[in-house]
Residue, then its C-alpha position, 0 to 999 in steps of 0.5 A: x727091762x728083764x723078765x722078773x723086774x717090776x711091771x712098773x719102773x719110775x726113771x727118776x726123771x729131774x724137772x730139767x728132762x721133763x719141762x721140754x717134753x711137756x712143752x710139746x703139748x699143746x696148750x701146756x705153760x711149763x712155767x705154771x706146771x712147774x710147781x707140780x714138781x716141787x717137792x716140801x712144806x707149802x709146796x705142791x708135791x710132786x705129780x709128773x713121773x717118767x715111768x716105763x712098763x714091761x712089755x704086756x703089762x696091762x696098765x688100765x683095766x677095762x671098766x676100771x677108773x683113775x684120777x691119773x693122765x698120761x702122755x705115752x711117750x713112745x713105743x706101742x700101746x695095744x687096747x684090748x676090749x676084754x676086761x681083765x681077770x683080777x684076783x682081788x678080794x673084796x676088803x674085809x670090814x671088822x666090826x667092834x662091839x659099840x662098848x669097845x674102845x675104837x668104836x668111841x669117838x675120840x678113843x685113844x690108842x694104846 
């Protein structure tokens, strides 16, 4: 990966790359996870992803949480025990007066 890329990259990985790696872990039934990986009406959706990081990319900050698991593949993972400095703002909260339009229920968009 080159300097100026995305920290993140997904490599598009098919269910046939992915079913003999997942094999390998203990415990795991390709079989019934293979519906995690499909993709249309009636259907799971898809939840298993190759990804690769650019070298010092933190991937999860300390004191930070996620409904996401991953099984490192290869290569080095450095834990650092300092959280990280984020430059975020706290989400701005409009608020409308009780007579605007969006603040009924069942308002309509115009």
């Amino acid at each position: 990966m080159e300097v100026g890329q995305q920290e993140l990259v997904d490599l598009n990985w098919s269910w046939e790359q992915i079913a003999p790696v997942l094999k390998e872990v203990p415990g795991a039934d390709v079989t019934k996870l293979k519906r995690y990986f499909e993709e249309g009406p009636a259907k799971q959706g898809v939840h298993f992803f190759v990804v690769q990081y650019r070298p010092g990319t933190v991937i999860m900050a300390k004191g930070s949480t996620s409904d996401y698991a991953a099984i490192h593949l290869q290569g080095v993972v450095r834990v650092r025990h300092a959280e990280v400095k984020t430059t975020c703002q706290r989400p701005r909260v409009l608020a409308f007066p009780a007579s605007a339009p969006l603040a009924k229920p069942g308002a309509q968009r115009q």
